[in-house]
C-alpha positions in Angstrom: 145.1 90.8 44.5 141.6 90.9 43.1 140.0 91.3 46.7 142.2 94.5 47.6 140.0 96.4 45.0 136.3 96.6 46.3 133.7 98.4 43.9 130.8 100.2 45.3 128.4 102.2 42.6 125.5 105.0 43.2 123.6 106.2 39.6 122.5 109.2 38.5 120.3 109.5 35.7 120.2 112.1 32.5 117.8 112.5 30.4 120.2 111.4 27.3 122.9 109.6 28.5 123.4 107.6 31.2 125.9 108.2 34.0 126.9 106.1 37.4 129.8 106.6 39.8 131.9 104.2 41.2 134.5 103.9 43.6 137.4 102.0 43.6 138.2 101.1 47.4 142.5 99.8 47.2 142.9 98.5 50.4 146.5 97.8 51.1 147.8 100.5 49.1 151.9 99.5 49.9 151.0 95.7 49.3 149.8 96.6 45.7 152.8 98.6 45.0 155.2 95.9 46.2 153.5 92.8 44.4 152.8 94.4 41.2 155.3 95.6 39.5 155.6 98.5 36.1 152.9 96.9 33.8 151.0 95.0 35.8 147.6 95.5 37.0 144.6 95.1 39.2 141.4 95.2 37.6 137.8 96.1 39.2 134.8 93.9 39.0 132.8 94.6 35.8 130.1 97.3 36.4 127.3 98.5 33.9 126.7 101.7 32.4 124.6 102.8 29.6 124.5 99.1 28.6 127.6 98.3 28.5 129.7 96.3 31.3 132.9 98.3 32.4 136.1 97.9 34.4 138.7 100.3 35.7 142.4 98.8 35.5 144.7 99.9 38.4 148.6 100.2 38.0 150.2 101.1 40.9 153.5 101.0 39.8 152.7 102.6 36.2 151.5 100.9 32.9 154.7 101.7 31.1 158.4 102.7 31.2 157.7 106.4 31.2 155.0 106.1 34.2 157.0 104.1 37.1 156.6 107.3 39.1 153.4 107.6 38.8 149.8 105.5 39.6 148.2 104.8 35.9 144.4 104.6 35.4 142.1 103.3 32.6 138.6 102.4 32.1 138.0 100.0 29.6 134.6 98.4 27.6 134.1 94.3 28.7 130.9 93.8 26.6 131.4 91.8 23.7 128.9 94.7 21.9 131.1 97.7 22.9 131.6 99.1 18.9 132.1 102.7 19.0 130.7 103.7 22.2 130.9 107.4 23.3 131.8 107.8 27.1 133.0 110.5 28.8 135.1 109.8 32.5 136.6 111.2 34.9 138.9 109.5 37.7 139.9 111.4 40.9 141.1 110.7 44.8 138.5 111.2 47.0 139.3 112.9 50.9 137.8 111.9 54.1 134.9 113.3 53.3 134.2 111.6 49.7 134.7 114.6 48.1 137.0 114.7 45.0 140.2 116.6 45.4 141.1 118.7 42.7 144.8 118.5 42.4 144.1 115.1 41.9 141.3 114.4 39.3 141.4 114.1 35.9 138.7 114.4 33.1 138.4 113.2 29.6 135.6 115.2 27.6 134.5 112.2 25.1 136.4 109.3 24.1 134.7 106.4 21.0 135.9 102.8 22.3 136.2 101.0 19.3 135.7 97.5 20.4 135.6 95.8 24.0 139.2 96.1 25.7 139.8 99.0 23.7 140.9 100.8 27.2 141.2 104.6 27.9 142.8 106.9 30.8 146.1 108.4 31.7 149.4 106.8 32.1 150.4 109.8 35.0 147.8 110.1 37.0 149.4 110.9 40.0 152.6 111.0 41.3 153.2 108.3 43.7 155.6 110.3 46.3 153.4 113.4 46.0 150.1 111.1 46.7 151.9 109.2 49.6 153.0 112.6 51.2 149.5 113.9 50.5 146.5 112.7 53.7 144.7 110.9 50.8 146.5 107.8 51.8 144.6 106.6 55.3 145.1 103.1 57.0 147.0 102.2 53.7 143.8 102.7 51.8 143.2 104.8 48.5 140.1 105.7 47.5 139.4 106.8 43.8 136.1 107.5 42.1 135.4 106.6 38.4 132.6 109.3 36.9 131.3 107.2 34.0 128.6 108.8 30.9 128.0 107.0 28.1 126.8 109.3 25.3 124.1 108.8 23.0 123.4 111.2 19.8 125.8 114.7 20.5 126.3 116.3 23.9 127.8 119.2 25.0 130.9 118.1 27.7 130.9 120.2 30.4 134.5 119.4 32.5 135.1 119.6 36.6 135.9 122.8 37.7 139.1 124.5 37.3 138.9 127.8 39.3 141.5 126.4 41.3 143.8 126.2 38.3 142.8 129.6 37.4 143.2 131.0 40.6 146.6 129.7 41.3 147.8 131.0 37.8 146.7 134.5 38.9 148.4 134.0 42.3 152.0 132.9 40.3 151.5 135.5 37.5 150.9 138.8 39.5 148.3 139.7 37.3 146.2 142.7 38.4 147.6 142.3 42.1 147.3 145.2 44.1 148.8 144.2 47.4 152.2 143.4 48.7 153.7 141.3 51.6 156.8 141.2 53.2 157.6 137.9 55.1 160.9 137.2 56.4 163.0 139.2 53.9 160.8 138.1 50.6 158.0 139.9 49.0 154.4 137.9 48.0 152.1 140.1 45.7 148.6 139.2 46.2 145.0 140.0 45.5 142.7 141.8 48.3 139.6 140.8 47.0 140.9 137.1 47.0 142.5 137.5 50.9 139.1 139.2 51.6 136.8 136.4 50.6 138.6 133.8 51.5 139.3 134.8 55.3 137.5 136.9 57.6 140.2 138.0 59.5 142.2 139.3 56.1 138.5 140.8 55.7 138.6 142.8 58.6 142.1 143.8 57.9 141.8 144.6 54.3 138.0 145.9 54.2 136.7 146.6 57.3 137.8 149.6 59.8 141.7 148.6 59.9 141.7 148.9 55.7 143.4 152.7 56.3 146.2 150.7 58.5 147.1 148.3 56.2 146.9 151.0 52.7 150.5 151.3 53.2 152.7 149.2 50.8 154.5 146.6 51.8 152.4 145.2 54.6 155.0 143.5 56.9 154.0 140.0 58.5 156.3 139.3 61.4 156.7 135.8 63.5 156.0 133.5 59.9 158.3 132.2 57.8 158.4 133.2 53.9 157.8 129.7 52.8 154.9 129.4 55.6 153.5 132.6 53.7 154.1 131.2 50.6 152.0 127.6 51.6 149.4 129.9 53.2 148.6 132.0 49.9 148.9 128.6 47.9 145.4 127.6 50.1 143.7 130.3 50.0 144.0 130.9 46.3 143.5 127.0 45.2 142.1 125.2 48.4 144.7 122.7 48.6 148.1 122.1 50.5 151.2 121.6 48.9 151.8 117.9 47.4 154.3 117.1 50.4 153.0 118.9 53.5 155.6 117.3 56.6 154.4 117.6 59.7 156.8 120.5 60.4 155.0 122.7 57.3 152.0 121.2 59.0 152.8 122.7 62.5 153.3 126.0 61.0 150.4 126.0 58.6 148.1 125.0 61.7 149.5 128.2 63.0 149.0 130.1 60.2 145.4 129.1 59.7 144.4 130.4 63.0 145.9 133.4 62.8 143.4 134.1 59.9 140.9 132.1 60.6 141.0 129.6 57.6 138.8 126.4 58.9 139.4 123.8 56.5 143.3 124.6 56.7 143.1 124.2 60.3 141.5 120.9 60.0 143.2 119.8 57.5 146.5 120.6 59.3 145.3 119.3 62.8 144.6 115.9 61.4 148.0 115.6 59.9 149.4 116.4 63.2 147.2 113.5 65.1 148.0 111.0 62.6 151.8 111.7 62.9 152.6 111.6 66.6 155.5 110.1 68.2 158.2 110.2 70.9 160.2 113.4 68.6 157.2 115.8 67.8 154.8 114.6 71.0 156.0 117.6 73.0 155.9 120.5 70.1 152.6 119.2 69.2 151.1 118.8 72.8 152.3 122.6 73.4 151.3 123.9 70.2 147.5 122.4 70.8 147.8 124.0 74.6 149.1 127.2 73.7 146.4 127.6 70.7 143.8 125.7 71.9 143.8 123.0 69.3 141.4 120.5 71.4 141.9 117.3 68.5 145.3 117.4 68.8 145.8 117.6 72.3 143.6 114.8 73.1 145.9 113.0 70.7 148.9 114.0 72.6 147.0 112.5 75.6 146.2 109.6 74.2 149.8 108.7 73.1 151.4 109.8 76.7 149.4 107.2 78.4 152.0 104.8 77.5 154.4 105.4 80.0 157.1 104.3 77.5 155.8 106.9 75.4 156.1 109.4 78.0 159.4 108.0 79.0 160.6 108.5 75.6 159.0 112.3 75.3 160.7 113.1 78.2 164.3 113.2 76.7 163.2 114.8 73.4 164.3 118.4 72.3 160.8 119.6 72.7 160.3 118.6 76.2 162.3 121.4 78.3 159.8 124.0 75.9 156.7 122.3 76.8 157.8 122.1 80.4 158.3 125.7 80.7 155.7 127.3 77.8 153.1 125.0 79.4 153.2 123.9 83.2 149.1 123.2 83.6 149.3 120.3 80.6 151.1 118.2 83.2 148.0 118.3 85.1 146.2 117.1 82.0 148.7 114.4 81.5 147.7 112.5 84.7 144.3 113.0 84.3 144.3 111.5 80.8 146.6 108.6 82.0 144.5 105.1 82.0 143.8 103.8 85.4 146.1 100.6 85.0 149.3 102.6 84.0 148.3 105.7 85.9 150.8 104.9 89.1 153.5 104.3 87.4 153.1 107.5 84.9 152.3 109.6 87.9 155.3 108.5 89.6 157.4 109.5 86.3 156.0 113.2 85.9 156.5 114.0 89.3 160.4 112.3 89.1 161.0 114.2 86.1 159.2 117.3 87.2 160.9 118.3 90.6 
C-alpha cells in the first residue's frame, strides 16, 4: 500500500517559524478502503519541517471503533529528537483546482508532541459517504493537503477562515433577515445584501431598477422546487454544495445557477453532470445542455452517443421522447459528432428511430 500514497511538498518561509505544505496524493481511494480495514493505516514518506522529520498517517476506514464512518488523519514526529515540539497543522481536501475546500478542512491551533510517534489529528475527519458523494473523489483519487508550522518561542495562531460557518449560521438562524421567499408552498428568509453580492442577477432584482417590484413580501419563485431553493441559498451563503449532490439535485442546481447567474455553481454542477452520464440520464442531460446552452455538457452527451450501443440504449430511455420533441436540431448534432468508423451505422439508427 505504501505506493498508493505519493507526497509532493512546496515551503514557505516565516520569519519565526517554519512552515511547508504537503500533499498527500491516495491513488486508489476504493482499494485502500477495501484492504485496510478499522485501525489500520497507510503512512506517508517522512518529510522535514522545522527540523524535524514528519509523516501523516492515513486511515481510511477510521483509527477506532467510534470512526468506521469516517476517514481519520494524524501527523505525527519521526525524529528521534522530537521532545516537546510546538506545531501547528491543518489537514483539508483539495478540489480540481488545488484549492482547499472548506467543508472539509480542519485546523489545530498549537499542539506540544512530547516525543517522536507522539501522533496528533482527528479521528472524524470526514465522513466517508458524504466525501464519496462529494466531486472531491476523481479517477478514484483523493487529494488532501497537510499545512505543517513548527513554532519556536510564542506565536499568535491565526486559523483558516470560517465566514462560511458564519455565514451559513446566519442563513439557518434568520437573524437580521429582511427578505422572504416563497418556493413551492415553503417560505426561505434570507438576506438582500448577501443575495446582492453574491449574484448579479439577485443584484439587479434586489438593488437595481426592479428593487420597487420585488419590495413586496413574500417574493414568489415559480418553476423551482423548495429543496432546489433551499440547495441554491446553501451556495450562495457558504460556497459549497450539499455533502450528497445526485446528479438529479445537480440537474436542477445547474438550472438554478443560471437563472442567477452563479458561475462557480454552474461549473461545479456541469462537471458533475459530464462525469455521470449514461444510457438513463443521457437524454435529460443532452436537452438540458441544448435548451440552456450548457456547451461542456453537451459535448459530453456527444461524446457518449457515438457509441451506437449507447445511442441504442438512450433511445428507449424515459428521457428520449422529451428530447425528441423539446429538441429536434440536436439530432443534427448527433450525426455530426458521430466518429467516422461508427458513423453509418448510427446514422442509419437516428433516422430508423426518427421517422
Amino acid at each position: 500500500m505504501a505506493e498508493e500514497c505519493k507526497i509532493s511538498a512546496a515551503m514557505v518561509s516565516e520569519e519565526r517559524s517554519y512552515a511547508r505544505s504537503y500533499v498527500l496524493k491516495v491513488d486508489g481511494y476504493s482499494r485502500a478502503k477495501a484492504l485496510l480495514k478499522n485501525g489500520e493505516d497507510v503512512a506517508s514518506t517522512p518529510f522535514s519541517v522545522g527540523g524535524h522529520d514528519w509523516a501523516v498517517r492515513y486511515y481510511p476506514n477510521g483509527n477506532d471503533d467510534d470512526s468506521t464512518d469516517f476517514i481519520s488523519l494524524y501527523l505525527e514526529p519521526k525524529s528521534a529528537d522530537a521532545e516537546d515540539v510546538k506545531a501547528k497543522f491543518t489537514f483539508s481536501v483539495l478540489d480540481e483546482d488545488g484549492e482547499p475546500v472548506p467543508s472539509y478542512s480542519c485546523t489545530h491551533p498549537i499542539h506540544t508532541f512530547s516525543s517522536k510517534g507522539d501522533n496528533w489529528g482527528y479521528p472524524n475527519f470526514v465522513k466517508k459517504a458524504d466525501l464519496e458523494a462529494s466531486v472531491h473523489i476523481r479517477d478514484d483519487c483523493l487529494t488532501i493537503r497537510c499545512d505543517v508550522t513548527v513554532i519556536h518561542g510564542e506565536e499568535t495562531t491565526v486559523p483558516l477562515t470560517d465566514l462560511h460557518q458564519h455565514l451559513g449560521d446566519l442563513l439557518n438562524n434568520k437573524d437580521a433577515a429582511d427578505l422572504t421567499f416563497q418556493v413551492g408552498g415553503q417560505s426561505f428568509s434570507a438576506h438582500r445584501c448577501v443575495l446582492a453580492a453574491r449574484s448579479s442577477v439577485f443584484k439587479a432584482e434586489l438593488l437595481g431598477t426592479m428593487e420597487e417590484s420585488y419590495a413586496a413580501s413574500p417574493i414568489e419563485i415559480r418553476d423551482m422546487e423548495a429543496d432546489v431553493f433551499k440547495s441554491l441559498l446553501h451556495f450562495i451563503y457558504t460556497d459549497t454544495v450539499p455533502p450528497v449532490l445526485d446528479v438529479v439535485m445537480a440537474g436542477h442546481l445547474l438550472v438554478a445557477a443560471d437563472r442567477y447567474n452563479i458561475g462557480r455553481l454552474k461549473m461545479i454542477c456541469e462537471k458533475k453532470l459530464c462525469s455521470h452520464i449514461d444510457s438513463g440520464m443521457v437524454a435529460t442531460s443532452l436537452a438540458l445542455a441544448e435548451q440552456h446552452g450548457f456547451h461542456a455538457l453537451k459535448k459530453a452527451c456527444l461524446k457518449y452517443l457515438a457509441s451506437p450501443s449507447n445511442l441504442e440504449a438512450m433511445m428507449v430511455s424515459d428521457g428520449y421522447e422529451h428530447l425528441k420533441s423539446s429538441c429536434p436540431s440536436v439530432f443534427k448534432d448527433l450525426v455530426a459528432g458521430i466518429l467516422p468508423a461508427e458513423l453509418k451505422a448510427a446514422k442509419d439508427i437516428i433516422m430508423t428511430t426518427w421517422k
